[in-house]
C-alpha positions as MATLAB code, in Angstrom:
seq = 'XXXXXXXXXXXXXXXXXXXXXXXXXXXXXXXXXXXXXXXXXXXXXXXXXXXXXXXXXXXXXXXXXXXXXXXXXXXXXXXXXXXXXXXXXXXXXXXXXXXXXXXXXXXXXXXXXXXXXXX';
ca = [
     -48.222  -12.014  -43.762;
     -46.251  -14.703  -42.331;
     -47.648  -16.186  -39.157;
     -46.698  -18.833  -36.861;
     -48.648  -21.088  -34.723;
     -46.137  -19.663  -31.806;
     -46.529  -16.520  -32.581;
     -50.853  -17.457  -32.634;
     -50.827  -19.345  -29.655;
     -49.015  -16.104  -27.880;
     -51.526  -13.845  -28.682;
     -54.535  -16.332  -27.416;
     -52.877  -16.389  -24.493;
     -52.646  -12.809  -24.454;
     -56.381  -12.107  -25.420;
     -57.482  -15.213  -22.363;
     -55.033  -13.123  -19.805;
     -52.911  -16.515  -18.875;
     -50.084  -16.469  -17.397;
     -47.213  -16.691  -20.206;
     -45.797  -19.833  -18.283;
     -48.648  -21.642  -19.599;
     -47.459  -21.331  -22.987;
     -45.610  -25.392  -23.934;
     -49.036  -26.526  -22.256;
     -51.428  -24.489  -24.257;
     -49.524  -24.972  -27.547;
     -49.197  -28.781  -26.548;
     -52.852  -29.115  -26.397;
     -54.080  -26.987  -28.832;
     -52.361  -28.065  -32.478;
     -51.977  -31.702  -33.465;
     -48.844  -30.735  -35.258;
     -46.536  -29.129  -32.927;
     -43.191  -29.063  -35.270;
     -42.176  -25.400  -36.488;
     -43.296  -26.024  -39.729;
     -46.458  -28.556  -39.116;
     -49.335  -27.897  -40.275;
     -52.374  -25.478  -38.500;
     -54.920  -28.331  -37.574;
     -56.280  -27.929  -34.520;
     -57.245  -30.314  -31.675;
     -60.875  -30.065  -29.686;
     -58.960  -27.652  -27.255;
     -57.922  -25.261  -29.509;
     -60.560  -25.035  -31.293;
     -62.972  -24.761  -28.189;
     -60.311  -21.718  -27.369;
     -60.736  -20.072  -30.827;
     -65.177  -20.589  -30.465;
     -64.715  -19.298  -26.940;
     -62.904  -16.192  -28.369;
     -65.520  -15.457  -30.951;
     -63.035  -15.932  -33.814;
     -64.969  -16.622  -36.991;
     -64.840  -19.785  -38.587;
     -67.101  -21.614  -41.356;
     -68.130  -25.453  -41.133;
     -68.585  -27.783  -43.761;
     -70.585  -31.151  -42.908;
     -68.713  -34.494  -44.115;
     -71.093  -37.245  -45.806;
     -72.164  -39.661  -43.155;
     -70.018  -42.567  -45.048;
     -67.011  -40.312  -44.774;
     -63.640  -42.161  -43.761;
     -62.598  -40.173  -40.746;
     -59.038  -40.929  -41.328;
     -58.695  -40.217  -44.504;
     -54.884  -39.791  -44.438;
     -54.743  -38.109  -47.917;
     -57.363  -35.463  -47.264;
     -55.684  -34.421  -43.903;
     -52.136  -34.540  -45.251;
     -53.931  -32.561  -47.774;
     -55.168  -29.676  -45.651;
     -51.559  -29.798  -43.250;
     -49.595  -28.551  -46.151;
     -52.169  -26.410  -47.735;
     -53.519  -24.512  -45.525;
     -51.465  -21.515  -43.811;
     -54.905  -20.994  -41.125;
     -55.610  -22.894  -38.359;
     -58.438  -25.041  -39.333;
     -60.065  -28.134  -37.130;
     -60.766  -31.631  -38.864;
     -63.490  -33.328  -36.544;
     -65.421  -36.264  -36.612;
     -68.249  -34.881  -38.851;
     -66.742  -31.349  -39.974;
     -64.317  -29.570  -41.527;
     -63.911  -26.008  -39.578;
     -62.036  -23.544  -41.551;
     -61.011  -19.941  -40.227;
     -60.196  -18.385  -43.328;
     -62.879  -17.065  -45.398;
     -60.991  -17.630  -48.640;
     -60.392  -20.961  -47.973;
     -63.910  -21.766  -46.680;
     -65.240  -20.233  -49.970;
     -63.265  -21.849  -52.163;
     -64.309  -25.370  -50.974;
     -68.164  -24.046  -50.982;
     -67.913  -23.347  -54.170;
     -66.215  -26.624  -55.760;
     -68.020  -28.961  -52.519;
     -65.928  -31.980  -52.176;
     -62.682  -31.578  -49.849;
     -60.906  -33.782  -51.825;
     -61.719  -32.229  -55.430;
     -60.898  -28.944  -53.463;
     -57.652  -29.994  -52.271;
     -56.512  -31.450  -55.661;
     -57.146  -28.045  -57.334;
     -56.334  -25.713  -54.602;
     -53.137  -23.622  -54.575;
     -51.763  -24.943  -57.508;
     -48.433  -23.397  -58.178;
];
């Protein structure tokens, strides 16, 4: 299925019955990346949105030394990941099961990313 963070950021607006004028605000403030090919991260907004919509997502806790900029990790998750996915302070909030399994199972985002999707 190929999705696009337009074509997501529609249908939210859709489901929260706003007016489609509202849409270059609402994608503005939602995704951190708003090029047509950027990557799915969203900001506090957007993911605040998805919560308040009930969409299901999956946390994973960051180790209290964790760099929060780790530039690598979230270049790392911009061009893996193909789901919108929030990178906060203390968290990593994925919304695709697949993807939130697959770092549960090997438990470091960075060993994850390394070995993830290799093609």
């Amino acid at each position: 299925m190929n999705r696009s963070k337009e074509e997501l950021t529609q249908h939210l607006l859709e489901l929260l019955e706003c007016n489609p004028t509202e849409y270059k605000s609402a994608f503005s403030s939602w995704w951190y990346n708003t090029r047509d090919h950027g990557g799915w991260r969203l900001t506090a907004t957007g993911f605040t949105i998805l919560k308040q919509l009930e969409f299901e997502f999956w946390n994973f806790e960051l180790p209290e030394d964790w760099k929060r900029y780790n530039k690598r990790v979230m270049l790392g998750l911009d061009r893996k990941l193909s789901w919108p996915y929030y990178y906060g302070k203390h968290r990593i909030s994925f919304f695709n099961s697949k993807d939130a399994m697959m770092l549960n199972l090997v438990g470091n985002v960075e060993e994850w990313l390394a070995n993830n999707f290799d093609q």
